[in-house]
C-alpha positions in Angstrom: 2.8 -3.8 11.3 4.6 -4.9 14.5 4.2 -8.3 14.1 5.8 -8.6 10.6 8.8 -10.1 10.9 9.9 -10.5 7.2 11.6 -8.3 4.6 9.0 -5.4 3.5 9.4 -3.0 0.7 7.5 0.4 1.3 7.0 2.3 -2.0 5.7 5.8 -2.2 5.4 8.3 -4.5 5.9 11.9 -3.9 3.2 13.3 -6.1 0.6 10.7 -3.9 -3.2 12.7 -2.9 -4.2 9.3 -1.5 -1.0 8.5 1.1 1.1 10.9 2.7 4.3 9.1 2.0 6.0 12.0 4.8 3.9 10.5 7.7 4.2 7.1 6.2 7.4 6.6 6.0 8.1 7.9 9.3 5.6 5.6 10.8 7.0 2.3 8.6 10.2 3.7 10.3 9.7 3.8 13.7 7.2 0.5 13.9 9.6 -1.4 12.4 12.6 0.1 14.6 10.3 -0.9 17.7 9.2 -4.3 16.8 13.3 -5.0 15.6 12.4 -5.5 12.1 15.3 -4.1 10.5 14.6 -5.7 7.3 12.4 -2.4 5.7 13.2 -0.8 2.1 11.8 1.9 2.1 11.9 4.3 -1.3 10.0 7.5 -2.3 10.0 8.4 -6.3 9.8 11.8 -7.8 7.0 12.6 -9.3 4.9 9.3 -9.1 1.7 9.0 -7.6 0.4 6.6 -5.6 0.4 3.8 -8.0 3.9 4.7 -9.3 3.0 7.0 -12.3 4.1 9.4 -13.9 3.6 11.4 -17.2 1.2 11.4 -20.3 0.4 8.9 -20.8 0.9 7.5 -17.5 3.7 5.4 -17.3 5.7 3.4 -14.5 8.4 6.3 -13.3 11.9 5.7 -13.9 13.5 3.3 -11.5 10.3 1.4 -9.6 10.5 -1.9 -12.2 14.4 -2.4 -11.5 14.0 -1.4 -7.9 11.0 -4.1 -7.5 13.0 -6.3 -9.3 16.0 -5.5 -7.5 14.4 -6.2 -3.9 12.8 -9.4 -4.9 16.1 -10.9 -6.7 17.5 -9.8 -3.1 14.9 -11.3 -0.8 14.2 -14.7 -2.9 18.1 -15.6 -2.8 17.7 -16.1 1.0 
């Protein structure tokens, strides 16, 4: 990860049993701080899991889509 050196969106959920998004996002954090990538999204959704569910059935939990959809409107206008 220190030698990306464009705009990265780290998702997590907080219901994940595969990631611990804790540890993760404060590794994503400090890497990125090190290598002077300050372009890093980081978000963390309630109740998703690691693939951004939630529910039942499983569904996409509220706010991933827009915020995915947000972040690429934001990078592809550059």
């Amino acid at each position: 990860m220190r030698e990306l050196h464009q705009p990265v969106l780290a998702l997590f959920g907080d219901h994940d049993v595969l990631v611990n998004w804790r540890e993760s996002t404060r590794i994503f954090s400090d890497i990125f701080k090190e290598s002077g990538n300050h372009d890093l999204t980081i978000k963390v959704f309630k109740n998703a899991d690691h693939n951004q569910m939630t529910g039942s059935p499983p569904h996409f939990v509220d706010g991933y889509l827009e915020t995915m959809r947000a972040w690429l409107t934001r990078v592809a206008a550059r």
